[in-house]
GURO-39821 format. One record per atom (N, C-alpha, C): residue in one letter; x, y negated, z negated; atom name. Coordinates in Angstrom, 1 decimal. Layout:
N
+----+--------+--------+--------+----+
| aa |      x |      y |      z | at |
+----+--------+--------+--------+----+
|  a |      X |      Y |      Z | CA |
...
+----+--------+--------+--------+----+
# end
This chain:
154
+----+--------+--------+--------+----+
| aa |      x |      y |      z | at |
+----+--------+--------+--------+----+
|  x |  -13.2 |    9.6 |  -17.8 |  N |
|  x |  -12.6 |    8.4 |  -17.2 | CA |
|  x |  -13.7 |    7.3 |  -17.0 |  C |
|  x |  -13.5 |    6.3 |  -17.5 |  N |
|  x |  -14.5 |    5.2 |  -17.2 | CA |
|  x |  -14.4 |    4.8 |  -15.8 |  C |
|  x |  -13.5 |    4.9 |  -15.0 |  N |
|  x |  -13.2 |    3.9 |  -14.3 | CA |
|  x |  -11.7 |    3.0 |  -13.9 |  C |
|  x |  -11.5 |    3.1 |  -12.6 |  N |
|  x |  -10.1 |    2.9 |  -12.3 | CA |
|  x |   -9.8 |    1.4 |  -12.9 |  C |
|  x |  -10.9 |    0.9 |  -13.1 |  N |
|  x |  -10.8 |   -0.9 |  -13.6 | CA |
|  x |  -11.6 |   -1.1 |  -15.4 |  C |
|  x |  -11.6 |    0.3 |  -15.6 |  N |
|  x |  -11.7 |    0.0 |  -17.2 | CA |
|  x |  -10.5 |    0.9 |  -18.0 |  C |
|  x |  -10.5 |    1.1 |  -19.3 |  N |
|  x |   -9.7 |    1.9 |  -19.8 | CA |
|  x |   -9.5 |    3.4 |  -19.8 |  C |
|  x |   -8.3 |    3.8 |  -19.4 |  N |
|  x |   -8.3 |    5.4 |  -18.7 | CA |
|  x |   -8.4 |    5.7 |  -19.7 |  C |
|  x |   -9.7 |    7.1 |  -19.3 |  N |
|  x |   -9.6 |    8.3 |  -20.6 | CA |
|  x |   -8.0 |    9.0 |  -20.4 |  C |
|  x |   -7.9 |   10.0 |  -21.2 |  N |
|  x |   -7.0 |   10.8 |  -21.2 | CA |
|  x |   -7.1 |   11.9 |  -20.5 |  C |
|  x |   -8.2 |   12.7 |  -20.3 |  N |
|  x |   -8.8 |   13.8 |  -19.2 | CA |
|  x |   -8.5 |   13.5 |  -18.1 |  C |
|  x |   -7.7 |   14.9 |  -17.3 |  N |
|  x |   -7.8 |   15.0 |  -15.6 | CA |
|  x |   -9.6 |   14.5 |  -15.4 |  C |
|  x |   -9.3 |   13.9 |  -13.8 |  N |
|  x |  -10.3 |   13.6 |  -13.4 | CA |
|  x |  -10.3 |   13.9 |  -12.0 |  C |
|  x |  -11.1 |   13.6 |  -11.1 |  N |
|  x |  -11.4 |   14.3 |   -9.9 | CA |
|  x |  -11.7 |   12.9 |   -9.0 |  C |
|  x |  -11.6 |   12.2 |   -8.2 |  N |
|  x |  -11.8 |   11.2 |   -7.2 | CA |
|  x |  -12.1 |   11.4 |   -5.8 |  C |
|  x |  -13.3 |   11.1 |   -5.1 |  N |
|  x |  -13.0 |   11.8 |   -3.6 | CA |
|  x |  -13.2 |   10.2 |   -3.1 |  C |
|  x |  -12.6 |    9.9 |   -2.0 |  N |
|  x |  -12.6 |    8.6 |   -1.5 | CA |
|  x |  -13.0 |    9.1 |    0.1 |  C |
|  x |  -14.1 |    8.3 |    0.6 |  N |
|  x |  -14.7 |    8.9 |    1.9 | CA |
|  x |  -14.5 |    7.3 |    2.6 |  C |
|  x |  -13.5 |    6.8 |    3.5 |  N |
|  x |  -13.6 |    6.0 |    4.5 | CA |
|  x |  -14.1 |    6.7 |    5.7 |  C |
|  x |  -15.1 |    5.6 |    6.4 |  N |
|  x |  -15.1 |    5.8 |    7.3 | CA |
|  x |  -14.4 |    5.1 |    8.7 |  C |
|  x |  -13.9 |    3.9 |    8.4 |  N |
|  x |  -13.2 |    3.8 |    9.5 | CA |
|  x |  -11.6 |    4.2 |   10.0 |  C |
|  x |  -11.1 |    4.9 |   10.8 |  N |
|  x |  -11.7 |    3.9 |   12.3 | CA |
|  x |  -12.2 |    4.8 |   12.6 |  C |
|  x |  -14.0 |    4.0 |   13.2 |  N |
|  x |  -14.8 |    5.0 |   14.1 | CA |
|  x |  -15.5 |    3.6 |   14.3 |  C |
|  x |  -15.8 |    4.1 |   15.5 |  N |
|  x |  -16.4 |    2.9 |   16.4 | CA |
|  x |  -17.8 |    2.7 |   15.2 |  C |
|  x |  -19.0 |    1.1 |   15.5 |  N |
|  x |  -18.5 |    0.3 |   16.7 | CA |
|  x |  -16.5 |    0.0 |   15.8 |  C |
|  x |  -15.6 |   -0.6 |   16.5 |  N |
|  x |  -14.4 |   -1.2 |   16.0 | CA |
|  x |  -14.2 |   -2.6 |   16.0 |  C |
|  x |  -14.5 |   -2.7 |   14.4 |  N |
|  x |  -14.5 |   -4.1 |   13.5 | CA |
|  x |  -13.3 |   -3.8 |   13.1 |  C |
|  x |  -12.6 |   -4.7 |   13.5 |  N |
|  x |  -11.4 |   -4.6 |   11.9 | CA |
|  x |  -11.8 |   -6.0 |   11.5 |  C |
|  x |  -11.0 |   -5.8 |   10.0 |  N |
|  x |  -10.8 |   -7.6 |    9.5 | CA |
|  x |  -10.3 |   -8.5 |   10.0 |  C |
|  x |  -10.9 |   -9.5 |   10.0 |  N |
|  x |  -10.6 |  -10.8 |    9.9 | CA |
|  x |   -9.3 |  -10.9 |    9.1 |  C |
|  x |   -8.3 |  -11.9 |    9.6 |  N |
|  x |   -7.0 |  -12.4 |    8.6 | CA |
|  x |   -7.6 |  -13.0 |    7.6 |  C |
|  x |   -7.8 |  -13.3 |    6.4 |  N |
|  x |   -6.1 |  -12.9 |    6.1 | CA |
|  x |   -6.0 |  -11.0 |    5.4 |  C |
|  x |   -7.3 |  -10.4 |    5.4 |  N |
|  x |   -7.0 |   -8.9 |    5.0 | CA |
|  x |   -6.8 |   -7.9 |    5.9 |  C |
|  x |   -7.1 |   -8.7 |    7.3 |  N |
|  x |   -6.9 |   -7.8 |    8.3 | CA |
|  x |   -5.9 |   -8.5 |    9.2 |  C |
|  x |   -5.1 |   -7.4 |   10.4 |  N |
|  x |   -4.5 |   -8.3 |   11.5 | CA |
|  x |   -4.7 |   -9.0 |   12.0 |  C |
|  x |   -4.4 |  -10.0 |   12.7 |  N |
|  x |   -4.9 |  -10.8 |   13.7 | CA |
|  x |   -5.1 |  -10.5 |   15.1 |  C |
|  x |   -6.2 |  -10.9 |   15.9 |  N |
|  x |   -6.7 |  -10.0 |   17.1 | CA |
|  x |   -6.8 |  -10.9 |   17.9 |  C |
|  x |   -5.9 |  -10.6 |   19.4 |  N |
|  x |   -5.9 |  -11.9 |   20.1 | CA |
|  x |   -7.6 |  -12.2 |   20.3 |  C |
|  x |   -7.3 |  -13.6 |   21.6 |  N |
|  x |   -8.4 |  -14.4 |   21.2 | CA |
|  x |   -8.6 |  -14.0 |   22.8 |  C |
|  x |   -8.4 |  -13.0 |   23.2 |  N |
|  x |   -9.0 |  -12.2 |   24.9 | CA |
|  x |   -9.1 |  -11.2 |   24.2 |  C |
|  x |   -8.8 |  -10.1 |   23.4 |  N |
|  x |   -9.6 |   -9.1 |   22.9 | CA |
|  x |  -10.7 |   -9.5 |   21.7 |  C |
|  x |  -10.7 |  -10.8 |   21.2 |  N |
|  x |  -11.7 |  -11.2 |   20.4 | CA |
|  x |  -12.9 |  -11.4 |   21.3 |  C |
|  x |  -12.6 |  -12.3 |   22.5 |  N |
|  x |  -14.0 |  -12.6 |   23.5 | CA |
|  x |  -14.4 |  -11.6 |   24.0 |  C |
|  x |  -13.0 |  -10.6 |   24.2 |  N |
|  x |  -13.7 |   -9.2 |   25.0 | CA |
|  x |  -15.0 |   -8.5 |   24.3 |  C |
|  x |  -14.5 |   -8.2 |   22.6 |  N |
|  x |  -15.4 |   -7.9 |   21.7 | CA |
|  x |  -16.7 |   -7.9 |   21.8 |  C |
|  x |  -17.0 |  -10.0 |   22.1 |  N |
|  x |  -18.1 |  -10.6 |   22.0 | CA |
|  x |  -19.1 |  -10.0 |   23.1 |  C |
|  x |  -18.2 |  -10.5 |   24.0 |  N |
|  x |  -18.9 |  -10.1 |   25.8 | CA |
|  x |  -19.8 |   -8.5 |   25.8 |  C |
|  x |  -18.7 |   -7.7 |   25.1 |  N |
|  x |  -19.2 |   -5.9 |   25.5 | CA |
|  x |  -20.1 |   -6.1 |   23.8 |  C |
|  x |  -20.6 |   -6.9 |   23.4 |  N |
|  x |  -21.0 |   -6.5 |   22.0 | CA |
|  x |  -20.3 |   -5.5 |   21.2 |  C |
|  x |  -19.4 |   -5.1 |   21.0 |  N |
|  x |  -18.8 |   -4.1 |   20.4 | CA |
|  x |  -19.4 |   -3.7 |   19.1 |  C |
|  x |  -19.5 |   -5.3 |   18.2 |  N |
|  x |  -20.1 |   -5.2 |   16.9 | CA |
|  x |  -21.7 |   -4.6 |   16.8 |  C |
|  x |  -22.3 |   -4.6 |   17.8 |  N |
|  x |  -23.4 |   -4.0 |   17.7 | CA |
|  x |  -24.1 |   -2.7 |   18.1 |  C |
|  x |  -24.9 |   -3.2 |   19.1 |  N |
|  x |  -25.3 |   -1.6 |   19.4 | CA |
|  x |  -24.8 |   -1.4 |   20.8 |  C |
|  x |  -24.1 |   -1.6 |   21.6 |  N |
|  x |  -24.0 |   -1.6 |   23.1 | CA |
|  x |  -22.5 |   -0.7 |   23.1 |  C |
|  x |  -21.8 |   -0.5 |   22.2 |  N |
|  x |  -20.7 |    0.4 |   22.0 | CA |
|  x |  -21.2 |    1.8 |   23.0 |  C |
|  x |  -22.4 |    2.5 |   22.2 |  N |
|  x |  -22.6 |    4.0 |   22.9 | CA |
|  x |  -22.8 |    3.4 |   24.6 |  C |
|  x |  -23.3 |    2.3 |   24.5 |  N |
|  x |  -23.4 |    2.2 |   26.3 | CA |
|  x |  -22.1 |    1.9 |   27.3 |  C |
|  x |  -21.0 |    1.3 |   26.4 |  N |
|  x |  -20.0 |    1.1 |   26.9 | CA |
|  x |  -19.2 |    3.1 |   27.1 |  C |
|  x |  -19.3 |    3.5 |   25.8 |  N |
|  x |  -18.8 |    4.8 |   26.4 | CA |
|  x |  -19.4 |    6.0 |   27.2 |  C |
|  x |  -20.8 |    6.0 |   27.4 |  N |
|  x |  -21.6 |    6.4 |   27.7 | CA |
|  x |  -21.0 |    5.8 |   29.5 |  C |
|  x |  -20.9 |    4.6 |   29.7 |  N |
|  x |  -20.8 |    4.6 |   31.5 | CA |
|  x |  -19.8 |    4.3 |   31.6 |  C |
|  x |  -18.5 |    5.0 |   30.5 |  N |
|  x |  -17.4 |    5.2 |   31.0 | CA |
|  x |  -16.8 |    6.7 |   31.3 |  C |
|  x |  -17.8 |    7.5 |   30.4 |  N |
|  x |  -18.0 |    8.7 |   30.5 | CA |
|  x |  -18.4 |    9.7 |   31.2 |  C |
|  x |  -19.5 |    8.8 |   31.9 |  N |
|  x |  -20.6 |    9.1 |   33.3 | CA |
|  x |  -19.7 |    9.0 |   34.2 |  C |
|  x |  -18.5 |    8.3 |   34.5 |  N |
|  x |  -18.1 |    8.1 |   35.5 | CA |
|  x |  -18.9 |    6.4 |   35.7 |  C |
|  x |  -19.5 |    5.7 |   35.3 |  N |
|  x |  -20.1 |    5.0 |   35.9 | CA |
|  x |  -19.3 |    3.3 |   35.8 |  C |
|  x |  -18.4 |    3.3 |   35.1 |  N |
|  x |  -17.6 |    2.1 |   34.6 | CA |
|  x |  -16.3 |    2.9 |   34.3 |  C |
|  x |  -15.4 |    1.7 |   35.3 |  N |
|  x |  -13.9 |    2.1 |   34.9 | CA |
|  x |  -13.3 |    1.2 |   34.2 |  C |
|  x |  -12.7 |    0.9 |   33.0 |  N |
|  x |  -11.8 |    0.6 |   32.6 | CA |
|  x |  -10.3 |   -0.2 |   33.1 |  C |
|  x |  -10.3 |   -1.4 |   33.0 |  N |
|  x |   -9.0 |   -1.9 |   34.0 | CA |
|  x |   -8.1 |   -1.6 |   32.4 |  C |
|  x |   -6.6 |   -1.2 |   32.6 |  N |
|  x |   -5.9 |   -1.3 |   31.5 | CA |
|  x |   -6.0 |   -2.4 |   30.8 |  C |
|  x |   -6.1 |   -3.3 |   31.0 |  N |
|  x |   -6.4 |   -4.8 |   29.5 | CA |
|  x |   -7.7 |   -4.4 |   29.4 |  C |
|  x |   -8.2 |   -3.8 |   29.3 |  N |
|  x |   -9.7 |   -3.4 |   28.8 | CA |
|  x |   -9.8 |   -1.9 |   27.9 |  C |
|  x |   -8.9 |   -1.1 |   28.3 |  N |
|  x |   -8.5 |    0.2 |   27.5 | CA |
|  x |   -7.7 |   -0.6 |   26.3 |  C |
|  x |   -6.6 |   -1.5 |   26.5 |  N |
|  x |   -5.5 |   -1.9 |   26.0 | CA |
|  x |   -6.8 |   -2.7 |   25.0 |  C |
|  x |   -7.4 |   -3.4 |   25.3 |  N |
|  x |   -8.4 |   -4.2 |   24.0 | CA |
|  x |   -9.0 |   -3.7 |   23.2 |  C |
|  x |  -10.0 |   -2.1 |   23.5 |  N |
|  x |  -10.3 |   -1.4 |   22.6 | CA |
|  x |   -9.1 |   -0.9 |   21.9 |  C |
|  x |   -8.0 |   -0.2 |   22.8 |  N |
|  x |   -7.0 |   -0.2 |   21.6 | CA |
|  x |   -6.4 |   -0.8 |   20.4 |  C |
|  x |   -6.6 |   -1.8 |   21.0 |  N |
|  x |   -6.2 |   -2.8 |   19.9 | CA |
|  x |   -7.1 |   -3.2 |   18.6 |  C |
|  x |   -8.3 |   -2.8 |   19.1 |  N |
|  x |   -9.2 |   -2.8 |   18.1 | CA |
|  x |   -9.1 |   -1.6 |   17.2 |  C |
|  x |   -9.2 |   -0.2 |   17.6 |  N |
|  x |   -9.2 |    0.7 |   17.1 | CA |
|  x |   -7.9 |    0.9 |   16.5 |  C |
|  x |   -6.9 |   -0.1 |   16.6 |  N |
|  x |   -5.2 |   -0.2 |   16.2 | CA |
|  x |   -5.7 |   -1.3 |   14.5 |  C |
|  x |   -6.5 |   -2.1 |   14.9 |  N |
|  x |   -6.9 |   -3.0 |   14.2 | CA |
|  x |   -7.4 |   -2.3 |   12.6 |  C |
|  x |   -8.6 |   -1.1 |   12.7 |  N |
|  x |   -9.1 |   -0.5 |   12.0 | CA |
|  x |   -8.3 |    0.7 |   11.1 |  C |
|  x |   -7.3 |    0.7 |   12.0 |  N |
|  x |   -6.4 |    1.4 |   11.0 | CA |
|  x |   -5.3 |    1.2 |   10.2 |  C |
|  x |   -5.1 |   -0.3 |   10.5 |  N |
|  x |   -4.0 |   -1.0 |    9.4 | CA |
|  x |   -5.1 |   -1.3 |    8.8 |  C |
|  x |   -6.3 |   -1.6 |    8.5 |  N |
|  x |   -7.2 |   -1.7 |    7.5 | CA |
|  x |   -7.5 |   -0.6 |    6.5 |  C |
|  x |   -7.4 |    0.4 |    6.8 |  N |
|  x |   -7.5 |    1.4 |    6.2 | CA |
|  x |   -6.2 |    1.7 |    5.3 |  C |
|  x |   -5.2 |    1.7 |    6.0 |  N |
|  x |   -3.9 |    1.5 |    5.6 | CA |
|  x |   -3.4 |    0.6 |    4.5 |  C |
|  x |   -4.4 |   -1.1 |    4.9 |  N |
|  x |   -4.0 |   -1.7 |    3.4 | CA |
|  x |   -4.8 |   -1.3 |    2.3 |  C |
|  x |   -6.1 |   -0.4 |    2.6 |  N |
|  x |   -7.0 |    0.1 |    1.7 | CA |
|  x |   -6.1 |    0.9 |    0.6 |  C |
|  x |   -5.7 |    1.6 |    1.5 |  N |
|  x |   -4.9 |    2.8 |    0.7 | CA |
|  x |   -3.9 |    2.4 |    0.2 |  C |
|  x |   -3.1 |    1.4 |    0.5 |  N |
|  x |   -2.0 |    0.1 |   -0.6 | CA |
|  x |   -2.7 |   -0.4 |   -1.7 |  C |
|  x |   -3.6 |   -0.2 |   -1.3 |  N |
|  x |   -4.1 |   -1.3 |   -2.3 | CA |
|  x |   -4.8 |    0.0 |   -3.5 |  C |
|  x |   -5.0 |    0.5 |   -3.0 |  N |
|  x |   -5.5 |    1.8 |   -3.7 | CA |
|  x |   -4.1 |    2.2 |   -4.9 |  C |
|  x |   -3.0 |    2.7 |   -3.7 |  N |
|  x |   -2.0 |    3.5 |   -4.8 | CA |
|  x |   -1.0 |    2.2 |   -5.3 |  C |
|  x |   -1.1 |    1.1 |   -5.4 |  N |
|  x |   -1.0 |    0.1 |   -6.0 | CA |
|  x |   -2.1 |    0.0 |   -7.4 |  C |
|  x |   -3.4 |    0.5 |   -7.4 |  N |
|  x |   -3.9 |    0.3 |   -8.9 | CA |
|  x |   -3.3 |    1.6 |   -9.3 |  C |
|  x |   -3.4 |    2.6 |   -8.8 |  N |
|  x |   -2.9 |    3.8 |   -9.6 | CA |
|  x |   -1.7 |    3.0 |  -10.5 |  C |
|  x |   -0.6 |    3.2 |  -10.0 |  N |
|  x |    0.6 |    2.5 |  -10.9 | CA |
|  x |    0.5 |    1.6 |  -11.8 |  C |
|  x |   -0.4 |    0.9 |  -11.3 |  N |
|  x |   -0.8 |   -0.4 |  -12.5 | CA |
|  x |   -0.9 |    0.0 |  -13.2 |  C |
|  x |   -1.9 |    1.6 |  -13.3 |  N |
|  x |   -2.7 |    2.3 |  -14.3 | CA |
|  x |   -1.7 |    3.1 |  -14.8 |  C |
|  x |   -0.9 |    3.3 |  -14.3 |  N |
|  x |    0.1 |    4.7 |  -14.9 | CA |
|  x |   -0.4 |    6.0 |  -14.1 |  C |
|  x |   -1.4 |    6.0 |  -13.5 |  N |
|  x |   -1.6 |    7.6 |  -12.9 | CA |
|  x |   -0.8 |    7.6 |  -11.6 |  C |
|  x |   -0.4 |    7.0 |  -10.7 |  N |
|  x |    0.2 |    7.9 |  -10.0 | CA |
|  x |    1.3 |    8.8 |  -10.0 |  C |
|  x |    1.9 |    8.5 |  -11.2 |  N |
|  x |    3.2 |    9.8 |  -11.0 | CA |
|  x |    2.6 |   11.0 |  -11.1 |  C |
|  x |    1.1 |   10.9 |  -11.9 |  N |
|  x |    0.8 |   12.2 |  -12.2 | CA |
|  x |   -0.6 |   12.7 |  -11.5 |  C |
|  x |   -0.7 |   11.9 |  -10.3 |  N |
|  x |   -1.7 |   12.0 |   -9.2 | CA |
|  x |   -1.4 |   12.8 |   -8.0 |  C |
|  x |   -2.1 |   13.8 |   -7.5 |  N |
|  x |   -2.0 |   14.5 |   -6.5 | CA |
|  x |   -3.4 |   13.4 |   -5.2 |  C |
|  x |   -2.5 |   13.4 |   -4.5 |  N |
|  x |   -2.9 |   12.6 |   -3.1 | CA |
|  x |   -3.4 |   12.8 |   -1.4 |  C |
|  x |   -4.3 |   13.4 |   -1.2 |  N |
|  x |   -4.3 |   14.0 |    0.3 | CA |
|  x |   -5.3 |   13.3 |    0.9 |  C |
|  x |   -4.3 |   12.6 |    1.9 |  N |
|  x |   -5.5 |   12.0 |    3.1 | CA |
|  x |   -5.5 |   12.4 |    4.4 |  C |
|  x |   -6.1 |   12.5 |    5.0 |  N |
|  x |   -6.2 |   13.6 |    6.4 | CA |
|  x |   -7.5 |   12.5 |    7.0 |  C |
|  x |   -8.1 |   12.8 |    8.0 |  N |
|  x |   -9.0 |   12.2 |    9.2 | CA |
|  x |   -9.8 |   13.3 |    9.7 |  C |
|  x |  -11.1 |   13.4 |   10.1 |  N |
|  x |  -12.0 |   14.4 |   10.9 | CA |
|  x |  -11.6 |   14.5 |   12.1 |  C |
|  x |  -11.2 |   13.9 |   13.1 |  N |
|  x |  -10.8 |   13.6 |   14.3 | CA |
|  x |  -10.0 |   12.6 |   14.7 |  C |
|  x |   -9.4 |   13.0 |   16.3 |  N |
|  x |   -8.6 |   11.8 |   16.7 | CA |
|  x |   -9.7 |   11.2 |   17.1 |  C |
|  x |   -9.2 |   10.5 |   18.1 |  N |
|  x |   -9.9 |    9.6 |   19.4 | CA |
|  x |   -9.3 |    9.4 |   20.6 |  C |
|  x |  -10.4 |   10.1 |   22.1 |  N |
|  x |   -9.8 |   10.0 |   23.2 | CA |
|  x |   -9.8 |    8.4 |   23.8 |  C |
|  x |   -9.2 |    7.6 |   24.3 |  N |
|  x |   -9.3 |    6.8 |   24.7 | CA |
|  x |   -8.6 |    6.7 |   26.5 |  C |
|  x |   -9.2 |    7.6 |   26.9 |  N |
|  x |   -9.0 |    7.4 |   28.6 | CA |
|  x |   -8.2 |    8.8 |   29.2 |  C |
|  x |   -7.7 |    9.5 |   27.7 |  N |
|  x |   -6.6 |   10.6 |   28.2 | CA |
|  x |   -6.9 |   11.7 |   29.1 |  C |
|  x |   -8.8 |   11.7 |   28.9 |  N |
|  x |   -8.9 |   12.9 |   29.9 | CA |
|  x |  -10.8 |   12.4 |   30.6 |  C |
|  x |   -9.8 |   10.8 |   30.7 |  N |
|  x |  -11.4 |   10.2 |   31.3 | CA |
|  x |  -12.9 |    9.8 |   30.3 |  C |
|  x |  -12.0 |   10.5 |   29.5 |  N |
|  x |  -13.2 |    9.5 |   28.4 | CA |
|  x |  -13.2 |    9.0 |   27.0 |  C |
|  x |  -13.6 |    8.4 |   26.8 |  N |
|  x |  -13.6 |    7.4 |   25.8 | CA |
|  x |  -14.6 |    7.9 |   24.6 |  C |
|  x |  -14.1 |    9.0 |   24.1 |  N |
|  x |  -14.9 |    9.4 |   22.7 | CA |
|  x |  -14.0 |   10.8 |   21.5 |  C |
|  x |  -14.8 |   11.2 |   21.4 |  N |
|  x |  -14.1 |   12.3 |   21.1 | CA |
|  x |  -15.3 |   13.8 |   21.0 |  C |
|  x |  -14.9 |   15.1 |   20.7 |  N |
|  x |  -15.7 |   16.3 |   20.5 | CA |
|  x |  -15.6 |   16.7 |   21.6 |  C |
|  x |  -15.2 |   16.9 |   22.8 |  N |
|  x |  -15.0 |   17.3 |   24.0 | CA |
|  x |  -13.9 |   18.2 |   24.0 |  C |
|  x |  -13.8 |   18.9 |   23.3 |  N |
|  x |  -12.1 |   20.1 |   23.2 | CA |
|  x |  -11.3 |   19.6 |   22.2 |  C |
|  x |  -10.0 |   20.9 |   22.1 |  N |
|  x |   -9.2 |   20.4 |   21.2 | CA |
|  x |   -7.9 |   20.3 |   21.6 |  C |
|  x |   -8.1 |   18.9 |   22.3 |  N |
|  x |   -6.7 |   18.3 |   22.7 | CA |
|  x |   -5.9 |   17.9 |   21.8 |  C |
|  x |   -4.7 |   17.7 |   22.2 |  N |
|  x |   -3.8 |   16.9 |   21.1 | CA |
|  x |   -4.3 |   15.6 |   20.4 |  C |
|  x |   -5.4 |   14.9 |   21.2 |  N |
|  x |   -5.8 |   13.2 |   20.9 | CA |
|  x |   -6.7 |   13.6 |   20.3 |  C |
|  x |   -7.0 |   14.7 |   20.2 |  N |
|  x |   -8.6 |   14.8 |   19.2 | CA |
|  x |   -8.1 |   15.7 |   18.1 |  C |
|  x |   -7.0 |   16.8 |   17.8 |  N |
|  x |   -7.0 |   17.6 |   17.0 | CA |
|  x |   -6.0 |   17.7 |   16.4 |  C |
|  x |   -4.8 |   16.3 |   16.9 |  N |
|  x |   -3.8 |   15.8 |   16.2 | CA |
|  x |   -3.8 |   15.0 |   15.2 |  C |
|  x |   -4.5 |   15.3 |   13.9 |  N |
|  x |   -4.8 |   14.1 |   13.0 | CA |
|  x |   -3.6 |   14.3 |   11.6 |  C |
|  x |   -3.7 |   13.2 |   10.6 |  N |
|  x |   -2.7 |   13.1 |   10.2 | CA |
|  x |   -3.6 |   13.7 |    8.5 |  C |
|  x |   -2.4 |   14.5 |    8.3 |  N |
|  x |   -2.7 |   15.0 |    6.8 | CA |
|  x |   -1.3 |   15.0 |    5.7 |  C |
|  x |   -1.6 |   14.4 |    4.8 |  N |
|  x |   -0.7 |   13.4 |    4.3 | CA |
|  x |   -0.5 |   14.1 |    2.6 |  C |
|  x |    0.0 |   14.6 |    2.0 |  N |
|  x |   -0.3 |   15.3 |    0.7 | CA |
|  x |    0.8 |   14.5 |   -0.1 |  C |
|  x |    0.8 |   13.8 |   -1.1 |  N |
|  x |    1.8 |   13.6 |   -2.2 | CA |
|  x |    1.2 |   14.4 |   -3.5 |  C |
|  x |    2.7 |   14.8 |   -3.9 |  N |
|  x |    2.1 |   15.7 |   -5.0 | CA |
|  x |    2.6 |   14.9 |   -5.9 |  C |
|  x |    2.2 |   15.5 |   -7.5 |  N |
|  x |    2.2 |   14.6 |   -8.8 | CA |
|  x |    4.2 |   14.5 |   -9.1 |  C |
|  x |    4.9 |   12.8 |   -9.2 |  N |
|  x |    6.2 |   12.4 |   -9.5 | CA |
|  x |    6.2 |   12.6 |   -8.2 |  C |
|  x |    5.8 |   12.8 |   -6.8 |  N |
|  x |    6.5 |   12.7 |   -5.9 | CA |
|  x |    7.9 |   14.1 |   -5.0 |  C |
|  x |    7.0 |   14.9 |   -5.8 |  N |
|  x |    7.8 |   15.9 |   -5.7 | CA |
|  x |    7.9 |   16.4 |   -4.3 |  C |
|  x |    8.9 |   16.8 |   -3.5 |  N |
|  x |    8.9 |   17.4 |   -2.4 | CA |
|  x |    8.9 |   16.4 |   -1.0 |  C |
|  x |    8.9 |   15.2 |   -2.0 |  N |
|  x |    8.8 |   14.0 |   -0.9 | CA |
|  x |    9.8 |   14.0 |    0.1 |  C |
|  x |    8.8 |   13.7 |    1.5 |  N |
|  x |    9.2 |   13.4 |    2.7 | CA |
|  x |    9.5 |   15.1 |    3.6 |  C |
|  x |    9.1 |   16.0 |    2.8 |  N |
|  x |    8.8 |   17.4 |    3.9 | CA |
|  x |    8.1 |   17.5 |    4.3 |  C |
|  x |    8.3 |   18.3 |    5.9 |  N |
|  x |    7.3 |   18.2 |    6.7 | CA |
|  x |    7.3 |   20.1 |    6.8 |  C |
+----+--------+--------+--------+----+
# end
């Protein structure tokens, strides 16, 4: 295979796709490829640096016990970390959108799954690797097999 944007060989081929978001810090896009993020969770952003390095210290003294969280302030990281997953989301549209263009998806097998959830306040903290709660060990694994077969069992 050359390449999903040159001419398909004829041989099975093998593809691994490694995103990494969402995992903190939590950037999503900018419109117009990403949602739009209000303009009090965008300042909040600014304020707590999120885009940078001050992330581990925000969950680090919320972890400690040392910083509480008022709900519009849980609710803003959420929203961010809500943010980075419709991004990923349109990745993967946009993904099994070239397949078709190409002709391979009817005859593409598909599995996307996640390393972890993310605790966000459920048991006081704001991370994840701390047990295997539902928020952390409930992740989503997603299998399409080749034409679609078997679609929509769970």
């Amino acid at each position: 295979m050359d390449g999903l944007d040159g001419q398909p060989d004829p041989r099975p081929f093998f593809a691994y796709l490694h995103v990494l978001d969402p995992h903190w810090p939590y950037t999503p896009l900018p419109p117009p490829a990403g949602r739009p993020v209000a303009d009090d969770v965008a300042l909040r952003r600014l304020q707590w640096d999120l885009d940078g390095g001050r992330w581990p210290l925000l969950r680090d003294a919320v972890n400690e016990q040392g910083l509480r969280l008022t709900d519009d302030e849980r609710s803003a990281v959420l929203t961010l970390y809500d943010g980075e997953i419709y991004d990923v989301d349109a990745a993967l549209a946009t993904l099994l959108e070239l397949l078709r263009a190409r002709g391979l998806l009817e005859e593409t097998l598909l599995v996307v799954t996640a390393d972890h959830g993310e605790g966000f306040l459920d048991r006081g903290r704001l991370d994840h690797g701390y047990g295997a709660y539902d928020e952390l060990a409930r992740i989503p694994l997603l299998v399409r097999l080749p034409g679609a077969e078997n679609g929509g069992r769970r």
